[in-house]
C-alpha positions in Angstrom: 60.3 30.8 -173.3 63.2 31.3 -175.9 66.0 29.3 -176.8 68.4 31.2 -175.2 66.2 31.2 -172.2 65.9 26.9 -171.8 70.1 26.7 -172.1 69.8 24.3 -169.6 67.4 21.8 -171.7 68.8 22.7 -174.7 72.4 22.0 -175.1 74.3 23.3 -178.8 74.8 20.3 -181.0 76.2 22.6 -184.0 78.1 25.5 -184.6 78.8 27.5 -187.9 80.1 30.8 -189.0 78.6 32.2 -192.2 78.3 35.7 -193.6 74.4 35.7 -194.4 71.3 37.3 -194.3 69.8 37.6 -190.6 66.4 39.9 -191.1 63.8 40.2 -193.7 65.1 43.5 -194.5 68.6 43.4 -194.5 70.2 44.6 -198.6 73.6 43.0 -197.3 75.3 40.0 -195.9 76.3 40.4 -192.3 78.5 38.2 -190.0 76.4 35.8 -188.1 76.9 32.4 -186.2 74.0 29.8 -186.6 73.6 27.8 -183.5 71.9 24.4 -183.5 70.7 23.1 -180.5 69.8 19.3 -179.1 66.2 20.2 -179.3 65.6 21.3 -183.0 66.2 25.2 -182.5 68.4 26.7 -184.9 68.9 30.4 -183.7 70.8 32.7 -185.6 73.7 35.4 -183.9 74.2 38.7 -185.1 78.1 39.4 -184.8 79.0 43.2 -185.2 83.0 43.3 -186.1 85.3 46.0 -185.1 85.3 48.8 -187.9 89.1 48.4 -188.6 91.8 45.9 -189.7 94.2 47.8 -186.8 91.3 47.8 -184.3 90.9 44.0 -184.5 94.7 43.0 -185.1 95.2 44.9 -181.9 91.8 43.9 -179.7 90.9 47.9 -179.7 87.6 46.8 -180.3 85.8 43.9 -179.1 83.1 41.3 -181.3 80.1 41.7 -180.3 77.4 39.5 -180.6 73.7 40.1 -180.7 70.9 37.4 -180.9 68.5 38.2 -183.9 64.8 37.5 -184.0 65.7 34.7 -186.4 64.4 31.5 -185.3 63.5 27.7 -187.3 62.6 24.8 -185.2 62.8 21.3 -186.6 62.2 18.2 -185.7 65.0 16.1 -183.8 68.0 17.6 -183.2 70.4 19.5 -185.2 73.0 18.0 -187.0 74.1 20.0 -189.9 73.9 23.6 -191.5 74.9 24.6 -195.0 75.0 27.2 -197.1 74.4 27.1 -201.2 73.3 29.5 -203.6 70.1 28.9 -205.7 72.1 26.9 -208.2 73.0 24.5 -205.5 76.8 25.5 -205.4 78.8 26.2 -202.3 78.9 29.7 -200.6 82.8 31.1 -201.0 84.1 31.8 -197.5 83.7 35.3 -196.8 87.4 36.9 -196.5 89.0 40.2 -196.5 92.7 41.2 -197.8 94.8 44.8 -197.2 97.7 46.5 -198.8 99.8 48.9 -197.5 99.7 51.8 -200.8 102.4 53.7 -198.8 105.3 51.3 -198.8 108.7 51.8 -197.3 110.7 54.0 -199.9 114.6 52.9 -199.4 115.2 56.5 -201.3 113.6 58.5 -199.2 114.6 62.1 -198.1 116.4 62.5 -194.3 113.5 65.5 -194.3 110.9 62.8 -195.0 112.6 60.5 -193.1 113.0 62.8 -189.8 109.3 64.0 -190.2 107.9 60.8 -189.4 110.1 58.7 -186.7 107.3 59.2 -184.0 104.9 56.9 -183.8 101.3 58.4 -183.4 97.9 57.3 -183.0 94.8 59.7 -183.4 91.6 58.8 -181.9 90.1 54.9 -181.7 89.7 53.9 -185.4 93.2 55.6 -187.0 96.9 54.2 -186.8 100.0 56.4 -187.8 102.8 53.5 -188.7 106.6 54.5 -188.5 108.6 54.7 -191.3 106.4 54.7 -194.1 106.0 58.0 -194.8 101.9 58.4 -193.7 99.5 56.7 -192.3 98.5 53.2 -193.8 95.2 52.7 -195.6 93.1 49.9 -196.0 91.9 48.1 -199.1 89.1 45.8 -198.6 88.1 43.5 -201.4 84.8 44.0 -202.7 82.3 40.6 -201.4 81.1 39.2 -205.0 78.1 36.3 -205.9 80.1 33.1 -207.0 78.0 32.9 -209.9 78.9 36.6 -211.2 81.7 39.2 -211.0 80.0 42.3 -210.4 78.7 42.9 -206.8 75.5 42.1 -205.7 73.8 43.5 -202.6 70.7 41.2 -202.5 72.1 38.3 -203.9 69.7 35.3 -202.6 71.1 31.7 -201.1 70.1 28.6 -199.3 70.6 27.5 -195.8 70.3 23.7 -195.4 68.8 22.8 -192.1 69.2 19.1 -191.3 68.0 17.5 -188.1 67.7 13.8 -187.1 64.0 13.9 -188.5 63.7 16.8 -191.3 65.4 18.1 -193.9 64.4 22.0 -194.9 65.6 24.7 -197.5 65.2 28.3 -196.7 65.6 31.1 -198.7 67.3 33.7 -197.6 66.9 36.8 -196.4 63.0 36.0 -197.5 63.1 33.1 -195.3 60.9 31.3 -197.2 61.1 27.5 -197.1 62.1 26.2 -200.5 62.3 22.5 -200.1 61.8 20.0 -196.8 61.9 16.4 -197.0 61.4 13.9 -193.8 64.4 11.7 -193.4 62.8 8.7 -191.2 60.1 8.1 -189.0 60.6 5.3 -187.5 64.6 5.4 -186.9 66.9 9.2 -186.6 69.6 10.1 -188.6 73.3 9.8 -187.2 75.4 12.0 -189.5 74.6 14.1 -192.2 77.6 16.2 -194.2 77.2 18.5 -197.5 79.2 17.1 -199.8 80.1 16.9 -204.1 80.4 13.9 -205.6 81.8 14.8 -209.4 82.4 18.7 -208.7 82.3 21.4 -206.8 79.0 22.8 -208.9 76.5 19.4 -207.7 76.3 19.7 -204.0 74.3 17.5 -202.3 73.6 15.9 -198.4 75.0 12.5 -197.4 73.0 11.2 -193.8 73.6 7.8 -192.4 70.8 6.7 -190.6 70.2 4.5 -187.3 69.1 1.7 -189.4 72.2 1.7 -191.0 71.3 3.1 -194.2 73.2 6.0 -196.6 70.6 8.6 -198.1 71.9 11.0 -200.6 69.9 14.1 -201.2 70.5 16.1 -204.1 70.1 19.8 -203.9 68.3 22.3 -203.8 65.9 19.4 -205.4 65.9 17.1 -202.3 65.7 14.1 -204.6 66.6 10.6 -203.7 69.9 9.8 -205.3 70.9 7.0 -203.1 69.1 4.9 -200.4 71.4 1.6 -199.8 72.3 -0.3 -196.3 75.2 0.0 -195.6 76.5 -0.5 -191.6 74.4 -1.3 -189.1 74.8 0.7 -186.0 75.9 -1.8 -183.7 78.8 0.3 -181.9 78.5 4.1 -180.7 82.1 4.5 -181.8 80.3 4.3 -185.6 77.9 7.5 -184.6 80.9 9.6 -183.0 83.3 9.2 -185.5 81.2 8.4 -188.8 81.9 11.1 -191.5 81.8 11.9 -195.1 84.0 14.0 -197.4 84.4 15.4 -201.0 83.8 12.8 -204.1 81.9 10.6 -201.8 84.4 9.1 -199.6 83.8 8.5 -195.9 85.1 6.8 -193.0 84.7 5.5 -189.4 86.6 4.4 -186.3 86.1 0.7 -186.5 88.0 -0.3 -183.5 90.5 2.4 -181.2 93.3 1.9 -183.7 91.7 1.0 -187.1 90.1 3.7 -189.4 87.7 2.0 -191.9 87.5 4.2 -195.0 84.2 3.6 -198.0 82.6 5.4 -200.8 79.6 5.7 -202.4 80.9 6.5 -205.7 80.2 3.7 -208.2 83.0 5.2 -210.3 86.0 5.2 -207.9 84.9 1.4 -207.1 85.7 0.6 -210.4 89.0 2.0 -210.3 90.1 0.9 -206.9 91.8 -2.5 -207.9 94.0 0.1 -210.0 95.1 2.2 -207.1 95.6 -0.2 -204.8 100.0 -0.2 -204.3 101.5 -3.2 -203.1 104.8 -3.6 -201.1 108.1 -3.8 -202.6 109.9 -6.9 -201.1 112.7 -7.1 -203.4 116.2 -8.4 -201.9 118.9 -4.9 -201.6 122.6 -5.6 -200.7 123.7 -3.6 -197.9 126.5 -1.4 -198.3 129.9 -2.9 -196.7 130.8 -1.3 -193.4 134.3 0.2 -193.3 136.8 -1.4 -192.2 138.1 -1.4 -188.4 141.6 -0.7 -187.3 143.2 -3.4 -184.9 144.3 -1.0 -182.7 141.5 0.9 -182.3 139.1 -2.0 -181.7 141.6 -3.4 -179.2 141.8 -0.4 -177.0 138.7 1.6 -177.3 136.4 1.1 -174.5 132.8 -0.1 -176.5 132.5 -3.2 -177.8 131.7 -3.9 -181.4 130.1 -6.1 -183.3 131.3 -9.3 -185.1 129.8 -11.3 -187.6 129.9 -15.0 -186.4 130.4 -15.6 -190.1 133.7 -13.9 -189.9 134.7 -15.6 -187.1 134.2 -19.3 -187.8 132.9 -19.4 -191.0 134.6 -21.6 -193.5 136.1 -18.5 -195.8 138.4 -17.3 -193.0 139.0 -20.3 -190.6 139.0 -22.7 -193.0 136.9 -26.1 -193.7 136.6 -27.9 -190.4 137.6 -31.9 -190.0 135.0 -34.6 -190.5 134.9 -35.4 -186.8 133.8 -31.9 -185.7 130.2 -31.2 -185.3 128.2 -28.8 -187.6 125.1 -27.1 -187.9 122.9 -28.8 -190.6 120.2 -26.3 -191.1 117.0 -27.9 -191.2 113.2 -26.5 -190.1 112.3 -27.0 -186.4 109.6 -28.8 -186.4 110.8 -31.8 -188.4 113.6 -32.1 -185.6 110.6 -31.2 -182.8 108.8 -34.0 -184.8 111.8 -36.4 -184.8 112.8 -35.6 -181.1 109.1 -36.7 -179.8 108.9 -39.8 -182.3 112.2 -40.8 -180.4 111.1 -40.1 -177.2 107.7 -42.0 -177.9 110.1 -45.1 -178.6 112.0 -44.5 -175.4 108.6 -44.9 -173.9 108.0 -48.1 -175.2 111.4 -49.3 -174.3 111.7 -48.3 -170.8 108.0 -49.7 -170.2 108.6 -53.2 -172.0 111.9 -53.3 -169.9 109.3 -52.6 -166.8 107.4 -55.1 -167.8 110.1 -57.9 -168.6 111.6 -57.0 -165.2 108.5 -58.0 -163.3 108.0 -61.1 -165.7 111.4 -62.0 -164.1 110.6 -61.4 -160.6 107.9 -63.7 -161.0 110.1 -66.0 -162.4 112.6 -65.8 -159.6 110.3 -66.3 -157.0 108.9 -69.3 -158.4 112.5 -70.8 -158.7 113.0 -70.2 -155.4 109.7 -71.7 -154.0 110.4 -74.6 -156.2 113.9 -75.0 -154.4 112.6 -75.2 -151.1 110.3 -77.7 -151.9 112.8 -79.6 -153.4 114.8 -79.1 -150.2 111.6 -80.0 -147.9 111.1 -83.4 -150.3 115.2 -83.9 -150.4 114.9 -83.8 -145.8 111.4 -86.1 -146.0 113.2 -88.9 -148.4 116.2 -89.2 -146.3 114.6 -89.4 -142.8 112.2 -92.5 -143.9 115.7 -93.9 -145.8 117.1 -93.4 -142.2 114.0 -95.0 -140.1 113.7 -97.7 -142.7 117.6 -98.5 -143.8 118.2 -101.2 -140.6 114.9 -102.8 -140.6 114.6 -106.5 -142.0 112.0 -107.3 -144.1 110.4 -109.6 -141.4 109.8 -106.8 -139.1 107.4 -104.9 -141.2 
């Protein structure tokens, strides 16, 4: 079964546009799409464009695309696909220009002029434009190698295939692999981005790894530049939004509004105590507000601001008596401090006055325990005075 076939099993993990060699045989680039799927298969799309700048400005003809033969399976699935040429520098992206030679002549003749006012089209491929004296041609610039300037028909590159498990080189249109490494065997890679570090003429392949590791490749060599650990992947917000960009800068989503940004060159470390800015916090006057009319405060219907200075500050209304009280500016919470040392005391005093008030209960009820007693003793004496008083001595 193909790989267009198992769409079901094998969802796309990468797509890229490149204009590349597709067959064995080909002498000339062609459009093509390289499609990377979840389970290793990179498969490569023919895409036949329409045969005129007017036909596809104006969707006369549609983009067809045709699967080739052209298959690589890797290991793992597919993360990234790049393009070099044998020296290991980036593939220019392909691009075509026009120029209309017949341009709109402001002298021209009311012959000329009157001759071409309709607007014709002949056939599917040819355009007849009004008012510039002809039809329009098209100048398409010549595809050139990035190392030369003369054009080359079989000019050979690279395609980088990098999967969670391999990395391979594959010369095209021989397809022949160059170069294949093996990332990990025990863990997968996350992310892997072509990048430069110093310039745009040393390519090579960051991947950060499930361990949380940063490999650097270097190309088309596949050496080990760089093999440090760096992050480990703890969150899957780190996999989905880890990335790396030109001169070795990178950067990741460290929490849903935080963006965490590193590097990996040495170089720019060095440097980054100089480029770090700092925040002006310098005191600025503000300008004075012009002045408003009496009038026009007084009767207009929004209210306006006042400054409180203005109003009972010490330049207009004057200095205020001894006996009036002022604000004595002072920090919070020494006065919080003061307050609750002063209601600590209050404590104490209201409980001490508790406790004296109990002390003098007590006291009050032994007075007057000690008075009826004396009243019970006073009654006692003066009954046996009374039984005793008329009584002679004789009788006892």
């Amino acid at each position: 079964m193909s790989s267009l076939e198992n769409v079901g099993s094998e969802p796309i993990q990468f797509l890229i546009f490149a204009n590349t060699y597709v067959l064995k045989t080909d002498t000339c680039p062609s459009p093509t799409l390289w499609v990377g799927t979840n389970c290793g298969t990179v498969v490569v799309i023919t895409l036949t464009m329409p045969d005129s700048m007017d036909n596809r400005v104006l969707c006369l003809q549609t983009v067809l695309a045709t699967p080739s033969p052209t298959i690589f399976r890797l290991k793992g699935s597919i993360l990234n696909i790049g393009f070099l040429d044998l020296n290991g520098c980036s593939l220019p992206l392909s691009a075509e220009s026009w120029k209309d030679n017949n341009k709109r002549n402001e002298n021209t003749t009311p012959t000329t002029s009157t001759t071409s006012e309709s607007n014709k089209r002949t056939g599917s491929l040819t355009i007849t434009r009004t008012g510039s004296g002809g039809s329009s041609t098209i100048n398409r610039m010549a595809k050139t190698s990035p190392t030369s300037n003369t054009t080359d028909v079989r000019d050979s590159h690279l395609v980088v295939l990098t999967s969670e498990k391999q990395i391979r080189l594959i010369v095209m249109p021989q397809q022949i692999c160059a170069q294949k490494a093996v990332i990990t065997e025990t863990s997968f890679a996350v992310r892997a981005d072509l990048v430069f570090i110093k310039n745009q003429d040393a390519y090579c392949l960051a991947v950060y790894l499930g361990t949380g590791n940063i490999v650097v490749y270097s190309l088309p060599s596949l050496r080990i530049l760089i093999d440090n650990d760096f992050l480990p992947l703890t969150d899957v917000r780190i996999a989905r939004t880890i990335l790396f960009s030109v001169n070795g800068h990178g950067m990741y989503l460290s929490s849903p509004s935080e963006l965490t940004k590193f590097t990996i060159l040495a170089s720019f470390c060095d440097n980054l105590t100089d480029m770090i800015g700092s925040v002006y916090t310098g005191p600025k006057e503000l300008p004075e507000p012009p002045k408003q009319s009496f009038f026009k405060g007084f009767f207009g219907g929004t209210p306006t601001p006042l400054d409180r200075e203005e109003l009972f500050g010490e330049s207009n209304a004057g200095k205020a008596p001894k006996t009036m009280a002022r604000l004595i500016p002072g920090s919070v919470e020494h006065t919080k401090a003061q307050s609750s040392a002063v209601g600590g005391e209050f404590a104490k005093l209201k409980e001490s006055l508790s406790e004296r008030g109990e002390r003098l209960g007590k006291l009050e009820d032994s007075t007057v325990r000690m008075q009826n007693e004396a009243e019970a003793f006073g009654s006692m004496a003066h009954a046996v005075m009374l039984k005793y008083r008329d009584k002679k001595w004789y009788q006892f």
